[in-house]
N, C-alpha and C positions, 0 to 999 in steps of 0.2 A: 504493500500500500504506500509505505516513504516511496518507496523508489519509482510507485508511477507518480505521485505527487509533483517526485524532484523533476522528473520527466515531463512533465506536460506542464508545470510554471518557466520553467527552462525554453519550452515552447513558445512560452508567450515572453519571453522575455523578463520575468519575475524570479525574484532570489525568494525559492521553498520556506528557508526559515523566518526571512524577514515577512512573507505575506503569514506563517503562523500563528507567529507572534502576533501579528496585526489583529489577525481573530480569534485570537485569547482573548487580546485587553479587548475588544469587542465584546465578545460571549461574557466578560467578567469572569473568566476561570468556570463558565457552567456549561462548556460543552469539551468533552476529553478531546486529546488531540487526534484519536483517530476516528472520530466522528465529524470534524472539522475538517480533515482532509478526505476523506469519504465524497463530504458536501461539495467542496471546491473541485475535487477532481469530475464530480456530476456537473458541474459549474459549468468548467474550463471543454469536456465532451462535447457538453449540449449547446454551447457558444454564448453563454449567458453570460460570462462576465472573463475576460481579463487581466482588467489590472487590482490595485490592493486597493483603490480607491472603491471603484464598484464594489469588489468581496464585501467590505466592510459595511458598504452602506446596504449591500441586500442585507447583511446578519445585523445590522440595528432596524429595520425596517420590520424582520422576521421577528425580532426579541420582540417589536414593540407590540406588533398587531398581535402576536402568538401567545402574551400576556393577556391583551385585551380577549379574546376568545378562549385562554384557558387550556392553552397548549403550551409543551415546553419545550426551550429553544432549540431544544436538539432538532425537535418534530417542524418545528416551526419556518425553519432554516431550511432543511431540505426540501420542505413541502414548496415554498418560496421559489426553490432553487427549480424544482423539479415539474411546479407550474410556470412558470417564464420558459424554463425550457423545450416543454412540449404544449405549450400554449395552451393549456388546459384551463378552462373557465371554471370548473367546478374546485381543482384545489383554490383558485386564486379568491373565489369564493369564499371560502372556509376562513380564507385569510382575512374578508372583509372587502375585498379588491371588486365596485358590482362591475356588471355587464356595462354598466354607463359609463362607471368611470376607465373602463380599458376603452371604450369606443371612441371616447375625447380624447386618451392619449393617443391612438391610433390618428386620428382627424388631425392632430399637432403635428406629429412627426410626419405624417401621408403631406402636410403642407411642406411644412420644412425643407422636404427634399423634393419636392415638384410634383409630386405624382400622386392620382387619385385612391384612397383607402382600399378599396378592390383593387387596384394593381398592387398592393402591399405582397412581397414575401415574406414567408417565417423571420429570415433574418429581422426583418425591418418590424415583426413585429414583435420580437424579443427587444429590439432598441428601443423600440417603444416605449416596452412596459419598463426596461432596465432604467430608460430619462426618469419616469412616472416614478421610480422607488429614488433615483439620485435627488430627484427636487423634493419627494419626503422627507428621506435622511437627513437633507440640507433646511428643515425646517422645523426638523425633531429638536426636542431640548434633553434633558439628560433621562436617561427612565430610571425611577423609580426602583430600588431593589427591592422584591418580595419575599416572603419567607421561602417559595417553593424555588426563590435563585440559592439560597443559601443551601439548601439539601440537595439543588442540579448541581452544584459547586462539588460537594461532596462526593458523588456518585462520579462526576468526571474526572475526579484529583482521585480516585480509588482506581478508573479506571487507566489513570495515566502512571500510578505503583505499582500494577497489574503489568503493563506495557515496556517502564522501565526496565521490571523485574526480568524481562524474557529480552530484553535487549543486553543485559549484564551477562543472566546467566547462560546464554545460547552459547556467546566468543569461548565465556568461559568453559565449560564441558564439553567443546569441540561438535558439537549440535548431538552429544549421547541422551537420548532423552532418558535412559536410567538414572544415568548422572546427575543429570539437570533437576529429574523429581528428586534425589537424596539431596542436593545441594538447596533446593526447594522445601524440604524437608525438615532440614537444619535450621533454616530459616525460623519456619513455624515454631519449632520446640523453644528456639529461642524468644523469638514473641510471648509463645504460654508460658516460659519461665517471665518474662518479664510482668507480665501482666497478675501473676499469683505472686509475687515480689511486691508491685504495687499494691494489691489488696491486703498483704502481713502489713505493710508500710501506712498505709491508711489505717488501720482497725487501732496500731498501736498508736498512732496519734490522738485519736477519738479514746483512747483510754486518758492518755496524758492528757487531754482537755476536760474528759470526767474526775480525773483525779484535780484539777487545780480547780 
């Protein structure tokens, strides 16, 4: 998955880790990193967006409405990604995006370039909708974090410990998955000692507060 990532921002002319980072601090840390490049590499395919400019502003455009509707940015972002690129009215829909308002931006951009709304191709009608989310973006003010970004926060920093994990221990046990589960293994015991370490360490505290 890195490596079509690196692949295909490289295509367009974009540095892989500098457009990541861009949609982390976008996502706020609520969407793991291989779910963020999942999205973009669907992006960069479908021809919806290339540069870090647009990324960023379809994934605040997706946080904001996907709030609003009660979806999470994970689901949000893709859906976004994945209606602009196959011009799907019914996700765009979901997202809040109506039938009018795609037909006005189609009727902007159909001007813009000279040419009548029915001679519009897909390309031009993804440009379309892509202007439609830039001049949102470009009018959004900060969103609001909610409880359920603080628990996506979590679930995507688990799965990016998951990620790391198998990116350390792969090099390291020569790709033996024997290996890799005992080395994986080691790990664990040492967490469960840690963690019954903390609970002696807590109780005896809570005595030393009962006792003064």
């Amino acid at each position: 998955l890195r490596t079509s990532f690196e692949s295909l921002t490289a295509g367009v002319g974009q540095n892989s880790d500098d457009l990541l980072a861009s949609l982390k601090a976008t996502s706020a840390g609520a969407i793991s990193e291989e779910n963020l490049m999942l999205a973009a590499n669907k992006a960069l395919l479908l021809g919806v967006a290339d540069t870090s400019d647009e990324f960023t502003a379809i994934l605040a455009v997706a946080k904001s409405r996907g709030q609003a509707m009660g979806l999470d940015v994970t689901q949000s972002f893709d859906n976004l990604v994945t209606g602009v690129g196959r011009g799907s009215a019914l996700i765009l829909d979901n997202l809040g995006f109506s039938t009018l308002q795609i037909a006005a931006a189609n009727e902007e951009y159909a001007a813009s370039m000279g040419v009548a709304v029915d001679e519009m191709d897909d390309g031009m009608k993804k440009a379309a909708m892509l202007a439609l989310i830039m001049e949102e973006a470009a009018s959004m003010g900060a969103i609001p974090e909610s409880t359920l970004d603080s628990y996506q926060r979590v679930g995507a920093e688990w799965e990016n410990l998951k990620a790391n994990l198998g990116d350390t221990v792969q090099p390291a046990t020569g790709g033996s998955a024997a290996l890799a589960a005992n080395v994986l293994g080691a790990v664990n015991e040492g967490l469960d000692f840690l963690q019954r370490d903390t609970v002696v360490i807590e109780q005896r505290m809570a005595e030393i507060d009962a006792a003064m």
